[in-house]
N, C-alpha and C positions, 0 to 999 in steps of 0.2 A: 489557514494551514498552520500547524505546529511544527516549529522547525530547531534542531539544535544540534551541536558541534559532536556531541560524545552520545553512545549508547548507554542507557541503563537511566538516566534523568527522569523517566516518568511519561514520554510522549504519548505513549500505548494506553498505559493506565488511566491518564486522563480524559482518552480517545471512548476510553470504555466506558467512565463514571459518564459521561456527556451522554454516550448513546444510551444509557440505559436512564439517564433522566429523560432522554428526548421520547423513548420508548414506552415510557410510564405515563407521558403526555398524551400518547395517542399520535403523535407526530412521525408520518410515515416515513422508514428510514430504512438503509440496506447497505451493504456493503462487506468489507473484511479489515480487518488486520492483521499482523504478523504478530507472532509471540514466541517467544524464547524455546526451548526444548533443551531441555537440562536430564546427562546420566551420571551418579556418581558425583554432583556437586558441580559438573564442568558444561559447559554450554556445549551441546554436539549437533547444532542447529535450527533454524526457525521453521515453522508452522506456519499455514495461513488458513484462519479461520474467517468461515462468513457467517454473517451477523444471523441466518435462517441455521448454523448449527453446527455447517459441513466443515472438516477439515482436511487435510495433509499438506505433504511437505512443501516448503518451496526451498530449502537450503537444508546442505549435511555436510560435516567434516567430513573431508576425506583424508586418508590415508595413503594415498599414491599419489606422490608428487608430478610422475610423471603424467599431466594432463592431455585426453587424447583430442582431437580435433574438435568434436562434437559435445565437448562439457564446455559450458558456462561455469566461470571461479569467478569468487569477490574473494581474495584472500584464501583462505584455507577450505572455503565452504564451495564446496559443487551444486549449483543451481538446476533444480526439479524443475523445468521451463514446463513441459508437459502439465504437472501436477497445478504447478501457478495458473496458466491459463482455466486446465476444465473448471478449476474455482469460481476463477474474479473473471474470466473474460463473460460467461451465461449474467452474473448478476452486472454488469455494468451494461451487456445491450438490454436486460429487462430492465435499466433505469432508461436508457437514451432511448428505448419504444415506446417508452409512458407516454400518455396525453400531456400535454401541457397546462391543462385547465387546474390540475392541485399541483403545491410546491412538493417537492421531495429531496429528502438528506441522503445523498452517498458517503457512506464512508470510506478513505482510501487512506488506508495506513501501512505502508506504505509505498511512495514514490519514488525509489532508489535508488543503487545499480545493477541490484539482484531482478528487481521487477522490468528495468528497464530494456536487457535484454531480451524481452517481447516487443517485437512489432506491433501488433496485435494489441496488447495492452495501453501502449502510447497513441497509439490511434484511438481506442476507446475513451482512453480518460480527454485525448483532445474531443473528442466528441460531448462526454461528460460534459465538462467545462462551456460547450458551446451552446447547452441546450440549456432553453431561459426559466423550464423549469424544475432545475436541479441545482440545490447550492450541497455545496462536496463541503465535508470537513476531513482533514487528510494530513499528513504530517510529507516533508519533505526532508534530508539535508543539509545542512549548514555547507557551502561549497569548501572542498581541503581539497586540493590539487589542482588534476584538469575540471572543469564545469560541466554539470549535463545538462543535457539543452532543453530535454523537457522541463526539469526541473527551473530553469533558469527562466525559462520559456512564463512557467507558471509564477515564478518571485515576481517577475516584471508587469503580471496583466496588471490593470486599473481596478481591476474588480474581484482583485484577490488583496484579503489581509494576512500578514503574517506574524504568529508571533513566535518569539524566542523562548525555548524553555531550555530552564537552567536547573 
């Protein structure tokens, strides 16, 4: 897992040169990322793209402060829950269905608080994580405040390394 304190360092881009060397191997890989979405020069939210092509939202600025019951906010941005799952939740059970007999690369970039707001998601990726033939490459958080527990959950396995990118 690629992990670090501030946005904009490179976690993504790195996420991507990897997969698309691992890609070029023949080395059976899936998964998504997130990526910026930029109007006018300003950032007005993230994307989640999978690795087969698919895209939309999972994060947009909003504009009404007043948040109503039913939106997920990280700060300014209002979280697409709906749009996140039909994504990432199909391609993480066609990795936890696979046989176990070849290894295969998920990619999960990212691990969140935007993503984490799925039930549904954190079950999966525990799942991910627990099947012997899946190794995840995936980017987490650096923790700034309160802790999430997946995330923390995932810093602590034995059988995850992390590194710091600055």
């Amino acid at each position: 897992f690629f992990s670090s304190l501030f946005l904009g360092v490179g976690k993504t881009t790195l996420i991507q040169k990897v997969t698309q060397a691992l890609k070029s191997s023949g080395i059976p890989i899936d998964g998504f990322y997130t990526e910026e979405v930029r109007e006018g020069g300003r950032r007005t939210g993230f994307d989640v793209v999978t690795l087969s092509g698919n895209r939309g939202p999972l994060s947009r600025v909003s504009s009404d402060s007043s948040a109503s019951r039913r939106e997920y906010r990280v700060g300014q941005y209002v979280v697409d829950l709906v749009s996140f799952e039909q994504l990432a939740l199909p391609m993480l059970r066609n990795i936890n269905h696979g046989g176990d007999t070849e290894k295969r690369i998920c990619v999960i970039d990212e691990i969140g608080k935007m993503e984490l707001f799925s039930q549904a998601f954190i079950q999966a990726v525990r799942q991910t994580l627990a099947g012997s033939g899946t190794v995840v490459l995936g980017t987490i958080p650096i923790p700034k405040g309160k802790p999430l527990d997946l995330v923390e959950e995932i810093r602590s396995r034995k059988d995850v390394k992390v590194f710091n990118v600055s």
